[in-house]
N, C-alpha and C positions, 0 to 999 in steps of 0.2 A: 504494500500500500504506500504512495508517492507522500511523504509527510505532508506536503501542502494541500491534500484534500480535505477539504471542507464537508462534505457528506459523506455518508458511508452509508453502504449496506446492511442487512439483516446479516448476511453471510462474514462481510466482515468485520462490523460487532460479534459476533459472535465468536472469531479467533482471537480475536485483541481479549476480550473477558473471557476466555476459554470455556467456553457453554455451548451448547446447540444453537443451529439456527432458530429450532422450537420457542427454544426458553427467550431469544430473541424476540420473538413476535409476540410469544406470549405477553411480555413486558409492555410492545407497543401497544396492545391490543387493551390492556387493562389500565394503561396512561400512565405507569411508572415511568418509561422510558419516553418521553419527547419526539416527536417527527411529523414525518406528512406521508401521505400515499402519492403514486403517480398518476398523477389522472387518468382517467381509462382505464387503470390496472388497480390488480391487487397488492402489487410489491411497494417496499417500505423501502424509507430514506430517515436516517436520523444524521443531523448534524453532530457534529465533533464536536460542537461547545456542550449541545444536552448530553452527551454522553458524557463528555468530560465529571456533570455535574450531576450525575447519577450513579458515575462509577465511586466518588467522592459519599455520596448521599451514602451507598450499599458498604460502604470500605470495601469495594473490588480495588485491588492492585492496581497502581497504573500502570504498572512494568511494562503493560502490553500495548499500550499507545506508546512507546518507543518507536517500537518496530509492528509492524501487521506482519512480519516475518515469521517463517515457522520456528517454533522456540526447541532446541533440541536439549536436554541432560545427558551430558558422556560420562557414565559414572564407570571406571574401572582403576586398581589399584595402580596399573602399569602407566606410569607416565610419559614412556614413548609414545604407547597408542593414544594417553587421551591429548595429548600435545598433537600431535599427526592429527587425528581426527577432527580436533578445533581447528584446525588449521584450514584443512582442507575442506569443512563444513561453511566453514565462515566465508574461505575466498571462493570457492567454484561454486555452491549451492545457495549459497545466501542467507546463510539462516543466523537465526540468534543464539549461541549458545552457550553456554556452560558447563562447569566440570565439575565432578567431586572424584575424591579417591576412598572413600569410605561410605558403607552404608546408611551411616547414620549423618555421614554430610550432605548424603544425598536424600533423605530425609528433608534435613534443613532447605536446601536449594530447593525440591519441588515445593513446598509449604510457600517460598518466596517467589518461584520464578515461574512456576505453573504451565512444565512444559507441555510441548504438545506430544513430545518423541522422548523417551525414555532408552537410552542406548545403555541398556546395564551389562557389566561380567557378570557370571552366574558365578564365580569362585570370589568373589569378596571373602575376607576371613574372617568379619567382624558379626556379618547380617547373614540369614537364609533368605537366598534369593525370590524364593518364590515368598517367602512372606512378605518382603518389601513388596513384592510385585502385586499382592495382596492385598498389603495396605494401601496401597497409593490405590487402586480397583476398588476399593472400601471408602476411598477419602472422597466424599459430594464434589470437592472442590476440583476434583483429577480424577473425575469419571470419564474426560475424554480422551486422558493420558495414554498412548498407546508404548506399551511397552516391548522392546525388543531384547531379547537374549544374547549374548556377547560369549562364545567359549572356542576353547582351540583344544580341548577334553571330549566333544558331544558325539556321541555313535547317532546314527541316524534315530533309533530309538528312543535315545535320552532326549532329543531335539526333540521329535512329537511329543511326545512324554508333557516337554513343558507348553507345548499348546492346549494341551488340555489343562494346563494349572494355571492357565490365565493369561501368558503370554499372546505378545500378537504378532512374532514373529522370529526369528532366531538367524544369527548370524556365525559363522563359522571362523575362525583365527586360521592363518593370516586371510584377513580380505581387502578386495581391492574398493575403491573409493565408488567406483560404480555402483558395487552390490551396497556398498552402505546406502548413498542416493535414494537408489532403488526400494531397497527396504525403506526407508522414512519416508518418499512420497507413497507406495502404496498403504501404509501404516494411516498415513492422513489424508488420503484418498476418500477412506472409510467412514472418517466424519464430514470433511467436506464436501 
């Protein structure tokens, strides 16, 4: 999203606050959230000052009026990979992210940064991964959090395994920057 816009979508209100487009409309629909209709149409337009003044109103984060960018968390202990990966996430795909090296940092950063892409190691020492992966799936706030698996351990089995514990995707070590891409836009494919 171009910082200089002035109105915004239902669509992209709804990444900047990290919520469905639903919960979007529902807002318009019931005069919490400020805007107008398009003449002729049923779609919505809210300006960026009422949103400004709603997301304030609700204590939603502003973090996400920074960037309409997609918000990734790289959480793994190895800091070649999450250095590489910020790297490469930042300049070639554009997105906004962040790091942690522990379970429980990564804890903290989605509480603040409310990503949209959860890029975890499943071998953290500190957390069970699948319980993180759990709680964040648990937490109202990061219901739309899509979480992906990070291991260079996973037998094809173990890999499905964790699609059924809640994951929304899984990635293999060493991988190349495509396949990451690729996993994070289909990951948020799914909500947007």
């Amino acid at each position: 999203m171009p910082r200089q816009k002035d109105v915004l979508t239902t669509g992209e209100v709804a990444k900047i606050c990290n919520v469905a487009p639903r919960t979007v409309s529902k807002w318009f629909d019931s005069g919490q959230l400020r805007g107008y209709r398009i003449p002729g149409s049923k779609d919505r337009r809210i300006p960026l000052n009422a949103l400004i003044r709603f997301m304030k109103q609700h204590h939603i984060p502003l973090d996400g009026l920074r960037s309409g960018q997609t918000r990734v968390l790289i959480v793994d202990s190895d800091r070649q990979i999450v250095e590489t990966l910020n790297g490469v996430l930042t300049e070639q795909a554009n997105y906004d992210t962040h790091t942690a090296a522990s379970g429980f940092s990564a804890g903290v950063e989605c509480e603040k940064f409310r990503p949209h892409v959860l890029l975890l190691d499943v071998h953290l020492k500190d957390v069970d991964a699948i319980e993180l992966c759990r709680a964040v799936k648990d937490n109202p706030d990061l219901q739309l959090t899509k979480v992906i698996a990070m291991s260079n351990k996973l037998t094809d089995g173990q890999a499905h395994q964790l699609l059924t514990k809640g994951f929304d995707g899984y990635l293999r070590k060493p991988f190349n920057v495509r396949q990451v891409i690729e996993q994070v836009e289909d990951a948020i494919a799914v909500v947007y």
